[in-house]
C-alpha positions, 0 to 999 in steps of 0.5 A: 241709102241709095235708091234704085235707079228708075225706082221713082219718076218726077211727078206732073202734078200736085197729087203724083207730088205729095204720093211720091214725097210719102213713097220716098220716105216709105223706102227711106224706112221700109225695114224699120219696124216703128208705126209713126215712120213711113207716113204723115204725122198726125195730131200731137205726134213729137217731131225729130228736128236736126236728126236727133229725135230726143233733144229738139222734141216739140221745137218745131211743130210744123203745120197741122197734120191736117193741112199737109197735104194741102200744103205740100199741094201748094208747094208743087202749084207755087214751085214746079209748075212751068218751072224751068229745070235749065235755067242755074239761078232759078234752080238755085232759088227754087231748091232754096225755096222747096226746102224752106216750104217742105221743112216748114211743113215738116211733113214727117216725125223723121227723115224730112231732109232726106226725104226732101234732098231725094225729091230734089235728086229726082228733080235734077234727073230732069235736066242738064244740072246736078246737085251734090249735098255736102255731108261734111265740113263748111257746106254741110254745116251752112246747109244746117244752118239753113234749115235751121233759119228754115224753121225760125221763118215758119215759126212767124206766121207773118213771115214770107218765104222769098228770096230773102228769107232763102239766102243761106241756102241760095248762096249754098246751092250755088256752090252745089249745083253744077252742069252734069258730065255726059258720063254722070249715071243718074239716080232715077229715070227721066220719065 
């Protein structure tokens, strides 16, 4: 599924952050017709892990539903503000990081990898990088792998999320994240 360019613009604030983080995944499901889709996951709701929705049911959980919101907040006050969106190696660090946060609050019953690899389409609309995710092969199977660490990191509660505990993914977005061509169309508007 493609976005429509201009559909979404990258937020200024911590509130404009979690409204459009739940508008993306809304368009991601808009015409399927199931209620939990679309929306926060509230109490005792099964979460899909690794895309299959049956299989990894309860696996990972996720904060509680009642502190999603706060915590998405925190992400976009720890990550983006004053960020630099041209500097490569910061860049590399702080997509490592939001996708290690996002999918340890884990927002959604389903689609939180897209919903959060959109956000950071968004995020590259801003400036001279772009990202490409891989969707096969040695990359994509390294991207999963990631997460996956991305989740047995939320599961120690003690645990922190540094540079240290994002190393697969960094090393990744170092080989995903190049400089724009002047004739790459971009996704969304720079507003």
């Amino acid at each position: 599924m493609k976005i429509k360019e201009g559909y979404f613009s990258f937020p200024t604030n911590s509130n404009e952050f979690v409204n459009l983080i739940l508008n993306i995944n809304q368009e991601i499901f808009k015409n399927v017709k199931m209620k939990k889709l679309g929306r926060f996951r509230i109490l005792h709701e099964d979460v899909a892990v690794d895309g299959d929705g049956i299989a990894n049911k309860h696996s990972f959980l996720g904060v509680k539903s009642e502190e999603i919101t706060s915590n998405l907040k925190s992400v976009w006050d720890k990550l983006f503000v004053n960020s630099d969106f041209n500097n490569k190696s910061h860049l590399e660090i702080l997509c490592s990081k939001f996708l290690v946060h996002f999918f340890a609050i884990h927002p959604f019953n389903d689609g939180n990898g897209r919903t959060a690899r959109y956000f950071l389409d968004i995020l590259f609309s801003k400036g001279k990088y772009q990202i490409e995710f891989p969707s096969t092969g040695k990359r994509r199977r390294q991207y999963i792998k990631g997460l996956r660490t991305a989740h047995r990191i939320r599961k120690d509660d003690k645990a922190k999320i540094d540079a240290n505990s994002c190393y697969i993914l960094i090393d990744l977005m170092g080989k995903i994240i190049s400089i724009k061509k002047p004739s790459d169309d971009l996704l969304f508007d720079e507003e």
